[in-house]
MIZA-910814 format. One record per residue (C-alpha): x, y, z; residue in one letter. Coordinates in Angstrom, 3 decimals, padded with zeros to 6 digits. Example, Ala and Ser with C-alpha at 12.3 -4.5 7.8 and 13.67 -1.06 7.14 Angstrom:
REM residues 2
        X        Y        Z residuo
  012.300 -004.500  007.800       A
  013.670 -001.060  007.140       S
//
This chain:
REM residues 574
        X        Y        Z residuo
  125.015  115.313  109.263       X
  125.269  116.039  105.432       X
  123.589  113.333  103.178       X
  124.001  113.731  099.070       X
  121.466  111.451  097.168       X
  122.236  110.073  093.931       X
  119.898  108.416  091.436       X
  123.127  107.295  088.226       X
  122.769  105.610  085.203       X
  118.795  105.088  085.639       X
  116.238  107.518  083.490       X
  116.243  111.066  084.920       X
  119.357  110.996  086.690       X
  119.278  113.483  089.430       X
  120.704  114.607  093.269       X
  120.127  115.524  096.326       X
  121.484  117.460  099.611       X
  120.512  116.865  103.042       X
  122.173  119.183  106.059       X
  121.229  117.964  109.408       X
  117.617  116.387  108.128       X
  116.292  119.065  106.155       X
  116.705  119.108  102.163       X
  118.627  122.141  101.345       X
  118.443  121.275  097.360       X
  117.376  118.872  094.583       X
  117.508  118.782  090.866       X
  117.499  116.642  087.618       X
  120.989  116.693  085.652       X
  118.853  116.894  082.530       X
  117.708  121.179  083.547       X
  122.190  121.082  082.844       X
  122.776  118.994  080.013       X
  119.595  119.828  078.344       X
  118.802  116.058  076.955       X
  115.469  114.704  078.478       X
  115.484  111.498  081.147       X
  119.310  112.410  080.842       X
  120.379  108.993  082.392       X
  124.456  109.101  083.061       X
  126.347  109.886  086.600       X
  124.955  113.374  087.479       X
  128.024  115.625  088.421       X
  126.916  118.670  087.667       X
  123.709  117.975  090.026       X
  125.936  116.927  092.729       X
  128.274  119.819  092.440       X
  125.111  122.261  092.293       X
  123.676  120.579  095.398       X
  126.677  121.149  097.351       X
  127.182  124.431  096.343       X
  123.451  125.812  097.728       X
  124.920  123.939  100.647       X
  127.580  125.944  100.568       X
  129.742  122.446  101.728       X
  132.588  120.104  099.622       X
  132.975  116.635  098.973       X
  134.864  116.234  102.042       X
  131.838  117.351  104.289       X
  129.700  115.025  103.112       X
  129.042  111.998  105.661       X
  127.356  109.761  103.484       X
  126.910  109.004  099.326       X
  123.507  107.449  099.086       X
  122.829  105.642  095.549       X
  119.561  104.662  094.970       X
  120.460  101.292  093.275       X
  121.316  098.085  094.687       X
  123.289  095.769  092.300       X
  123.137  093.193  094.883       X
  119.071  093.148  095.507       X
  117.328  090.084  094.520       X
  120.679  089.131  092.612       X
  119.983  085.246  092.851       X
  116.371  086.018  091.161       X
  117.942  087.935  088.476       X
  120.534  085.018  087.575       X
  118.253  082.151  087.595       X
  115.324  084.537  085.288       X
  118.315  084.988  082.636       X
  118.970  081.507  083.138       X
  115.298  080.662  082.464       X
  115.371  083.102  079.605       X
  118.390  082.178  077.026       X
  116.718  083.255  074.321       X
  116.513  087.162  074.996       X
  118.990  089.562  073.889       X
  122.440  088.677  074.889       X
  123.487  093.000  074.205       X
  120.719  093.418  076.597       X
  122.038  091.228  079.176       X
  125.532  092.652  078.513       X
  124.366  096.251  078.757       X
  122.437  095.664  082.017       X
  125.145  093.992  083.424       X
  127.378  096.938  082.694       X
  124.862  099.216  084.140       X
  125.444  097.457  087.359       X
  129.053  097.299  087.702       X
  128.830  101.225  086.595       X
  126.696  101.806  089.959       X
  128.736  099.395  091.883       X
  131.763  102.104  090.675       X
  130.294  105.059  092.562       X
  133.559  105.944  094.443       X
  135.359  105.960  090.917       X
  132.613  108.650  089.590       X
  132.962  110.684  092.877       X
  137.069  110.134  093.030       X
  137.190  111.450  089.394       X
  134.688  114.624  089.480       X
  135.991  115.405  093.265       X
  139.823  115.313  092.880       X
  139.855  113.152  095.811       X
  141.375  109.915  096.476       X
  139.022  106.878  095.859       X
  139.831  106.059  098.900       X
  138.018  109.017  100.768       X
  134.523  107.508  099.544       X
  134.852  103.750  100.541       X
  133.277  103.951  103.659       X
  130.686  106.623  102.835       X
  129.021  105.170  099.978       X
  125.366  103.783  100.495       X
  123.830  101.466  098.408       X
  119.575  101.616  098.589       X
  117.437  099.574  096.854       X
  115.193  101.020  093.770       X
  111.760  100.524  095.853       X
  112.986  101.128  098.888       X
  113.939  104.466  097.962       X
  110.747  105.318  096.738       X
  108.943  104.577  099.103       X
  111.571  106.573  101.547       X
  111.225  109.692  099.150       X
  107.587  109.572  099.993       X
  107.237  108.540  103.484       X
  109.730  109.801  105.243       X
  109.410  113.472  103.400       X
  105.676  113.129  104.165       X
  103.813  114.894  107.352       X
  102.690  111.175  108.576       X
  103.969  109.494  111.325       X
  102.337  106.392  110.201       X
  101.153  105.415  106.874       X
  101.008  102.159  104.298       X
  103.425  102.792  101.378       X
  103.606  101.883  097.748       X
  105.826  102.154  095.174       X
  105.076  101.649  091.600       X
  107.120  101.744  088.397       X
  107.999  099.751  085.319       X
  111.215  098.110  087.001       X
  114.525  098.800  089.281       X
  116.601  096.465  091.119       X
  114.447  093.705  089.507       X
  111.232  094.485  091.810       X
  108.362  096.083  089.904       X
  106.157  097.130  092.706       X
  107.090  097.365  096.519       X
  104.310  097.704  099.729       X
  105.355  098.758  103.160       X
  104.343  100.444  106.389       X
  105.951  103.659  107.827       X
  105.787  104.252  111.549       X
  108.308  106.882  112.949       X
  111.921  106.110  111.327       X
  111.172  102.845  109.670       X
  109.953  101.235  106.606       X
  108.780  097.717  107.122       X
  108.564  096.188  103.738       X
  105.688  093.780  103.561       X
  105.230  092.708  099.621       X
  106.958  092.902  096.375       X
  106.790  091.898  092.585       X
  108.856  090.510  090.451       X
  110.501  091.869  087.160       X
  109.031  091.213  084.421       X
  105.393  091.245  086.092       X
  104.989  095.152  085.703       X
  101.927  097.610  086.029       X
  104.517  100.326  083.757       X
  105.566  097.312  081.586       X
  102.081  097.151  080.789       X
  100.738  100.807  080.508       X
  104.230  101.122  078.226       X
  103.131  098.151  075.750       X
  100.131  099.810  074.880       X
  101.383  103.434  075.080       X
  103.744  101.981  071.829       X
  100.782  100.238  070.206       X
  099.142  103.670  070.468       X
  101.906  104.912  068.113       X
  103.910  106.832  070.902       X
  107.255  104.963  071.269       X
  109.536  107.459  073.377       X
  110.188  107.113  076.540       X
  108.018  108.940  079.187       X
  104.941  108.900  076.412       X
  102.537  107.209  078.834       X
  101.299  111.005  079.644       X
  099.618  111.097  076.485       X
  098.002  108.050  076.508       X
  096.805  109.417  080.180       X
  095.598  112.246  078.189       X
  094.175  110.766  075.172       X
  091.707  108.359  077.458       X
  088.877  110.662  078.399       X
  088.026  111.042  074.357       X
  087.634  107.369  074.685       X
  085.103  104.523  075.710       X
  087.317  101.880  078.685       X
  085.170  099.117  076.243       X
  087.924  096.784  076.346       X
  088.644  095.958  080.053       X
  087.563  092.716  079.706       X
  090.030  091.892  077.141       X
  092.395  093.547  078.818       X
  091.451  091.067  082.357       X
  093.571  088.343  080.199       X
  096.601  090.857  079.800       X
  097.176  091.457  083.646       X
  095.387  089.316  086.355       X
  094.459  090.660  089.684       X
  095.430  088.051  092.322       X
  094.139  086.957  095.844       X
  097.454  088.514  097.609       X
  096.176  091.831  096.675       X
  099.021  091.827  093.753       X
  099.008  090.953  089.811       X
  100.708  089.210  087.299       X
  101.221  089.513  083.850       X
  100.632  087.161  080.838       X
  103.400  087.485  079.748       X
  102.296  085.912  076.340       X
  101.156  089.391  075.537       X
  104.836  091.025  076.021       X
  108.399  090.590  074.240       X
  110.736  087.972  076.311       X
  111.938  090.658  079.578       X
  115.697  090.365  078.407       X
  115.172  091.602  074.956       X
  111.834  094.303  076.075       X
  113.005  095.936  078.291       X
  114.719  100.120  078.577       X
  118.023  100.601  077.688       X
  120.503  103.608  077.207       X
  122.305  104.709  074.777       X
  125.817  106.253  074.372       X
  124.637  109.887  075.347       X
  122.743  108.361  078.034       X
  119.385  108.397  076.658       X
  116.753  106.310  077.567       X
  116.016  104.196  074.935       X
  112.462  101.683  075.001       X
  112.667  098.633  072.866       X
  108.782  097.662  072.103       X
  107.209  095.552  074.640       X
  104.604  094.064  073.105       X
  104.309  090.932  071.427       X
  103.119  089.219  068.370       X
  100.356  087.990  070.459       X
  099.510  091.355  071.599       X
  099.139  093.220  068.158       X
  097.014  089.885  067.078       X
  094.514  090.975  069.841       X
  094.413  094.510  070.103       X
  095.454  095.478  066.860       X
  098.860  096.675  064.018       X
  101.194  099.561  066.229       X
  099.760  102.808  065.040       X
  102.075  104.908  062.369       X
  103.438  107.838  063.364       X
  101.661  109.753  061.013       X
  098.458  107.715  061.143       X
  095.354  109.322  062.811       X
  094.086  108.530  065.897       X
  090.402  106.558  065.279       X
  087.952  105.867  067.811       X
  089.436  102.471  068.759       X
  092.501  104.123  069.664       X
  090.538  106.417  072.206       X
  088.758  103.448  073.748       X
  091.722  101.526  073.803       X
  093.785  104.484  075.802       X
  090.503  104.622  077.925       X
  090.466  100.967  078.854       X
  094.749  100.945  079.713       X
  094.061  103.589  081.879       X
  090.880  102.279  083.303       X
  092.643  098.805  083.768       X
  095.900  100.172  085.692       X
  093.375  102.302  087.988       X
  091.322  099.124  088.747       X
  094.922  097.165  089.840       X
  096.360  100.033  091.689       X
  092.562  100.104  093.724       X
  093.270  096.496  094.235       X
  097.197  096.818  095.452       X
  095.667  100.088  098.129       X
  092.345  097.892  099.421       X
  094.274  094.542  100.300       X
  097.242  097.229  101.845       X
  094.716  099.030  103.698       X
  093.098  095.917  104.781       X
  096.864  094.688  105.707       X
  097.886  098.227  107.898       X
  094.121  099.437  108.738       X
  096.130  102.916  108.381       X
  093.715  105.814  106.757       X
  096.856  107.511  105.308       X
  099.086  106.247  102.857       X
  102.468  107.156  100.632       X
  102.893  106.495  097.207       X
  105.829  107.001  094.968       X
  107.187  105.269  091.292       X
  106.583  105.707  087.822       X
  103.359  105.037  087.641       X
  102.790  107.024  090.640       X
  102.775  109.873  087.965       X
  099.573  108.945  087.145       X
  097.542  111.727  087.912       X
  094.149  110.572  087.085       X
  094.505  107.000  089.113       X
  095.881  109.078  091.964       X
  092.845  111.757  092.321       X
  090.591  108.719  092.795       X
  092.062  107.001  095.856       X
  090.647  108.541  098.172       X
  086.919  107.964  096.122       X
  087.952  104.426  095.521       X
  089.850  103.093  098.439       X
  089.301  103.564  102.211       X
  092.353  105.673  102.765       X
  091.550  109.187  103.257       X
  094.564  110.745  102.619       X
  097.234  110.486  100.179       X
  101.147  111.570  099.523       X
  102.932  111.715  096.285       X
  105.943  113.860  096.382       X
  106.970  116.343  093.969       X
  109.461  113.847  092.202       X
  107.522  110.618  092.187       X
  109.579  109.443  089.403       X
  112.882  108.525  089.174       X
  114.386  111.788  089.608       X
  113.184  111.351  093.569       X
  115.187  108.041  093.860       X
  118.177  110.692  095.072       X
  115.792  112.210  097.422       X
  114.542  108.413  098.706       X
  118.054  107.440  098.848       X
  119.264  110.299  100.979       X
  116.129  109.567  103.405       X
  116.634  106.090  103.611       X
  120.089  106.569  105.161       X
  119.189  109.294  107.297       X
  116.198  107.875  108.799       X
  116.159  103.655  108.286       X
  119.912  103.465  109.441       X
  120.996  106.560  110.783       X
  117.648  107.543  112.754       X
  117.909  111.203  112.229       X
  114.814  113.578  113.232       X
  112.070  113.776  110.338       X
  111.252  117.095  108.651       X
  108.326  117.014  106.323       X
  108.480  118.527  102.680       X
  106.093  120.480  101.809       X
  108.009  122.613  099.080       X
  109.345  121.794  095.642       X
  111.534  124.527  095.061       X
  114.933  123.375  095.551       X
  116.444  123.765  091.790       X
  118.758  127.132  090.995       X
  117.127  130.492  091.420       X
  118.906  133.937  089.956       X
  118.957  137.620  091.083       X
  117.428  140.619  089.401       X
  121.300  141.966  089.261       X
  122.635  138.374  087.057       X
  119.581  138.554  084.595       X
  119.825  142.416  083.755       X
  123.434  141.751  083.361       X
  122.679  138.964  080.468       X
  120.086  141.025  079.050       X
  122.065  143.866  078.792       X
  125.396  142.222  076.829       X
  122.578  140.804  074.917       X
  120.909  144.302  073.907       X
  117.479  143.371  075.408       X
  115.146  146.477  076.274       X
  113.163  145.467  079.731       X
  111.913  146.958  082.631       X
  111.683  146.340  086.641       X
  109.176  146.863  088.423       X
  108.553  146.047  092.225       X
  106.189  143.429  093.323       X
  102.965  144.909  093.634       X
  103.659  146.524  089.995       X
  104.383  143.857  088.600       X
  101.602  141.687  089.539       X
  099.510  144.121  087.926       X
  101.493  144.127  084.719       X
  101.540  141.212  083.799       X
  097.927  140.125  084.813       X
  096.441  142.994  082.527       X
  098.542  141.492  079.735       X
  097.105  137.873  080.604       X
  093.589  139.693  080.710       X
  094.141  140.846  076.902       X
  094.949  137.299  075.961       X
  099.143  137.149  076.048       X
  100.733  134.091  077.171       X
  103.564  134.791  079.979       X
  106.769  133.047  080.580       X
  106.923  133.023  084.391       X
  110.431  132.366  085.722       X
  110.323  133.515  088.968       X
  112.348  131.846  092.137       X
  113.939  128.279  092.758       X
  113.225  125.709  090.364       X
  110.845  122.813  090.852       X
  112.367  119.103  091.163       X
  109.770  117.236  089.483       X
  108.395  117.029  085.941       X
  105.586  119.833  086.743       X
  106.032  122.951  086.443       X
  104.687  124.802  089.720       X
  104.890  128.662  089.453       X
  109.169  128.913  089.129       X
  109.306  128.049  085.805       X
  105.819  128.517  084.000       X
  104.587  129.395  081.066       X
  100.962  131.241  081.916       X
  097.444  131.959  080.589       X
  094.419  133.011  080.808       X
  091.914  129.824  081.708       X
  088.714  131.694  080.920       X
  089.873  131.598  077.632       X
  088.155  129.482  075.024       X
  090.834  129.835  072.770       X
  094.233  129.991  075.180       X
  095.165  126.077  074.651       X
  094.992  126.994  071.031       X
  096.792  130.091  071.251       X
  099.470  128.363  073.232       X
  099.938  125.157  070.966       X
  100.464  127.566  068.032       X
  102.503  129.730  069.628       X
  104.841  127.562  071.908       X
  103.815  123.883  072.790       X
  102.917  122.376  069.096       X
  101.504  119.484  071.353       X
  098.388  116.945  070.800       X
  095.365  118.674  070.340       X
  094.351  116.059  072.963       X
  096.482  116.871  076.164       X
  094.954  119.347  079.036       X
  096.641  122.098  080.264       X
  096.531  122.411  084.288       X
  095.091  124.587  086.960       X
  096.730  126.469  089.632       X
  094.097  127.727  092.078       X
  094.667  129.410  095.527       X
  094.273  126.700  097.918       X
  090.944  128.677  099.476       X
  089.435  127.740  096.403       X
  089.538  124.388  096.194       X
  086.556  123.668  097.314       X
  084.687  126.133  095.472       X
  085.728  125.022  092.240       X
  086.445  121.207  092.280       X
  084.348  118.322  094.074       X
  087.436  117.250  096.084       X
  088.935  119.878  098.656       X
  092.196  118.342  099.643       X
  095.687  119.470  099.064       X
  097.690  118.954  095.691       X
  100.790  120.851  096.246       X
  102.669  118.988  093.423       X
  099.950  118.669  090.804       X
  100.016  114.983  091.009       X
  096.158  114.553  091.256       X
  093.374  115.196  088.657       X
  090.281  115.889  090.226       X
  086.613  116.544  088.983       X
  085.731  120.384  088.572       X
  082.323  121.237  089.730       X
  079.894  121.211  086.570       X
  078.839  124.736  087.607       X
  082.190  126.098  086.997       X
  083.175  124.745  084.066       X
  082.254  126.970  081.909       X
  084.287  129.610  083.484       X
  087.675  128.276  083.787       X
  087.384  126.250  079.817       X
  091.206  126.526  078.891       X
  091.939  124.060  082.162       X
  088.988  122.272  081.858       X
  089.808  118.551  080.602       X
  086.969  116.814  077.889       X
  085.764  115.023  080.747       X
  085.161  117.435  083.563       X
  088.492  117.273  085.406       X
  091.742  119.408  086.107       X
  095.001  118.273  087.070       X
  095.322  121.089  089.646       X
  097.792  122.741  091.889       X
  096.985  124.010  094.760       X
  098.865  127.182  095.277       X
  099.938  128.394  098.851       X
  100.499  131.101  099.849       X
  103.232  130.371  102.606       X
  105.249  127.966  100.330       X
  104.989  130.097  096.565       X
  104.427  133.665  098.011       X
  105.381  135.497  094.481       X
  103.042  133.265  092.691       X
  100.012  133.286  095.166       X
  100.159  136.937  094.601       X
  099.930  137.340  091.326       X
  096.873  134.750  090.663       X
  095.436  136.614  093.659       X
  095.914  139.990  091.488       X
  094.387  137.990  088.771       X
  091.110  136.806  090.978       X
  090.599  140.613  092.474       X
  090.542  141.832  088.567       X
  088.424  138.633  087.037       X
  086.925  136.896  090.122       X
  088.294  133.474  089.338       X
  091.639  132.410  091.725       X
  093.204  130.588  088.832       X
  095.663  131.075  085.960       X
  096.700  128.245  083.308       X
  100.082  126.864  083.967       X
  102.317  124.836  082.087       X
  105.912  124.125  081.692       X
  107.606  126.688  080.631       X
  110.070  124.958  077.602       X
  109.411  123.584  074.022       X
  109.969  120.283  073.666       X
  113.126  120.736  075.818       X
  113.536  119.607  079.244       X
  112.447  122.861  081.705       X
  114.259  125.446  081.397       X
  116.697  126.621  084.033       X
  118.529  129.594  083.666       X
  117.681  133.000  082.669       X
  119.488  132.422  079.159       X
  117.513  129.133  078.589       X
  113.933  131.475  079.507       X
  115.001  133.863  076.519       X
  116.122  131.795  074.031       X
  112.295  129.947  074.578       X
  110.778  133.304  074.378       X
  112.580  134.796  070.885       X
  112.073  131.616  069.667       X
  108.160  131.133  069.907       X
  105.851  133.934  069.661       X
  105.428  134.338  073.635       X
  104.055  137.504  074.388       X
  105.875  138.642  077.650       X
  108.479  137.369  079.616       X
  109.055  137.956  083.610       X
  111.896  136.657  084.973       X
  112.044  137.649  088.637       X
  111.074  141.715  089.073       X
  111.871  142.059  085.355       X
  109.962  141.892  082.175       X
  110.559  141.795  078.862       X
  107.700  142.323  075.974       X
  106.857  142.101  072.072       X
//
């Protein structure tokens, strides 16, 4: 059975392939078009994904779209009915968003050359939620677990809560639009002064500078309620219709403010861009963030109460919360936790495809333990660019190479590591990373002025051999994806500064050996020269969406002041 996943015409717009249960590829059409949270009908993610398959349009059984026009339908109608006064464009817009989803066979007629015909009875449609919490349950290694999924909105639901068992997802509560954990984290994140869409990172980042002073004032914003869900006051936000994200005509995310009047009375004028960030800023970010940990503790206690499971799944927007997530298991009674790689909306195409091929089609279960499913290139295709380019480089085999580049790491260069299949996710996981030194005092310096140009304020992560977890941070479980911040032992701080967060903590990744072989072997080189099993890894781009190919690597390194670039068994150098 061959499954494509689509997530269309939502923020990072993405696919999937699935050839009798296993996922042979996944990736974001934003690593093509080069446009961040690219939003429009991915084609050239489809056509990738069934080209690793090595399979056409006419293989495929089913078309799952994660997006159901028809979900809660009646709810929408009589909440724009309650709601005149919001933007009628908006209304419009969202309206045509649906009817462009409900037009999937068009889209895969058109790219296809096939007859519209050919897709009628293979097209899926799978509810926003419900694909999350697929893309994490069914992908996970549990054959039971609760589930949650938590975003800003999709399909009109806001947050989802389920049980797994087996091939099924039993869906037990959900929450209305506009009552929204990422509505909420957003509103502030643009009273911070960070309006773009996807900002909330920073404000994630910014909160450990800061004082959570203002929870209590923040207990009127969003009330915790005796179901073991919320609700906004939604006195605090713009009118849903007229707040709410939008795209624009190059499919671009765009996020009209969501805060009210009201909102900027009590907490304060939207910070300028070029305004600095004061203490009250700092303490605000640390009270959001404090605020959306204490409701996501109350959403997992009432579900764990509800399941009495130990283990549970989590996917959505706000799932991306790295911080809130490495303090489940501290704050909850569930003891272990899984967020796949693509917790966002990218892995709506991955839920999608998982939903069919499990919920309705009852197909064995494979867990995913791997997020390397993007495009990968030979040694042969990138010295062929290099060379029409006039690039000097050299080759070297593995073992030479490790030691190559970890002596130039040693003397303080920062690496662009481009090295196998491409992560699906927003986090950069040893395929396409740009590398450091994290003994360094002075490497997130060096590499803010020579590549990132990012806020002073935002870490940069550790990836640590998976043996070493426990030596270095006070958790020892498994973060494959780097979608958990945990503390890092006070004794070892002061060796590893560079991914050492103001407060104590890394967002790590733990590196194994089995799934990233190339890269577990060079931080191993790294920890036999220096004794620490870690290297500093970020996302190798500059305020670009990852880059892909081997063109898109050297373009980032002559442009910045990178020191070395590897991509595969070849390096190039200053």
């Amino acid at each position: 059975m061959i499954i494509v996943g689509i997530n269309a015409y939502h923020a990072d717009a993405s696919a999937a392939i699935f050839v009798n249960g296993k996922m042979v590829a996944a990736i974001e059409e934003e690593r093509f078009t080069r446009v961040k949270h690219w939003a429009g009908f991915p084609q050239l993610a489809i056509k990738f994904c069934l080209q690793e398959a090595g399979v056409s349009f006419k293989d495929v059984d089913f078309f799952a779209i994660g997006r159901d026009p028809k979900a809660k339908f009646l709810k929408k109608i009589l909440y724009l009915a309650a709601n005149p006064s919001g933007s009628f464009k908006t209304v419009k817009d969202r309206l045509g968003n649906s009817k462009k989803v409900s037009s999937i066979q068009k889209e895969l007629s058109e790219i296809s050359g096939l007859p519209e015909e050919d897709f009628t009875h293979k097209v899926r449609n799978v509810e926003h939620h419900r694909s999350h919490l697929a893309s994490a349950f069914f992908a996970s290694p549990f054959e039971e677990a609760a589930c949650l999924s938590i975003d800003g909105s999709g399909d009109f639901s806001t947050t989802m809560t389920g049980i797994g068992k087996g091939n099924h997802i039993k869906v037990l509560q959900s929450v209305d639009f506009p009552h929204s954990i990422g509505i909420f984290y957003t509103a502030f994140t643009q009273l911070l002064g960070f309006p773009h869409y996807g900002d909330e990172y920073k404000v994630m980042g910014m909160a450990p500078y800061g004082e959570p002073k203002y929870v209590d004032a923040l207990y009127d914003v969003i009330k915790l309620t005796g179901d073991g869900l919320f609700k906004l006051n939604l006195e605090y936000f713009r009118k849903g219709t007229s707040g709410v994200i939008g795209y624009d005509e190059n499919h671009v995310p765009v996020v009209a403010p969501m805060y009210s009047e009201h909102m900027v009375k009590k907490f304060g004028a939207v910070r300028l861009k070029e305004e600095p960030l004061s203490q009250y800023h700092k303490d605000l970010a640390a009270s959001v963030q404090r605020m959306t940990e204490l409701v996501i503790f109350h959403i997992l206690n009432h579900l764990h109460a509800a399941t009495g499971l130990d283990k549970v799944c989590i996917a959505g927007g706000v799932a991306q919360n790295s911080v809130a997530n490495g303090k489940i298991t501290r704050n909850t009674p569930f003891k272990e936790v899984y967020i796949p790689s693509a917790g966002h909306d990218a892995g709506i195409s991955m839920g999608a495809a998982l939903y069919v091929q499990h919920q309705e089609k009852d197909q064995p279960r494979h867990a995913i333990y791997s997020a390397y499913t993007g495009s990968r290139y030979d040694n042969a295709v990138i010295r062929k660019m290099l060379d029409e380019k006039n690039i000097a480089y050299t080759q070297y085999d593995g073992e030479q190479l490790y030691d190559v580049v970890t002596d130039r790491l040693i003397n303080g260069g920062v690496v662009g590591w481009f090295s196998g299949r491409a992560e699906f996710g927003p986090r950069a996981l040893g395929g396409r990373s740009i590398i450091a030194d994290p003994r360094r005092n002075d490497a997130k310096e060096l590499l803010n002025s020579k590549i990132k140009r990012r806020e002073s304020f935002r870490p940069f992560a550790p990836s640590i051999l998976k043996e070493y977890v426990a030596e270095y941070f006070e958790l020892d479980e498994a973060v494959p994806f780097m979608e958990k911040v945990f503390p890092i032992k006070k004794e070892k701080q002061a060796s590893i500064p560079a991914v050492t967060h103001v407060d104590g903590t890394g967002r790590l990744q733990s590196v194994d050996k089995e799934i990233s072989p190339a890269y577990y072997a060079l931080i191993d080189t790294f920890r036999k020269k220096t004794g620490v099993p870690i290297l500093l890894n970020t996302s190798f781009n500059e305020n670009e969406p990852i880059v892909n190919t081997p063109e898109e690597a050297l373009a980032c390194y002559l442009r910045t002041s990178m020191d070395m670039l590897v991509m595969e068994n070849i390096v190039v150098s200053r």
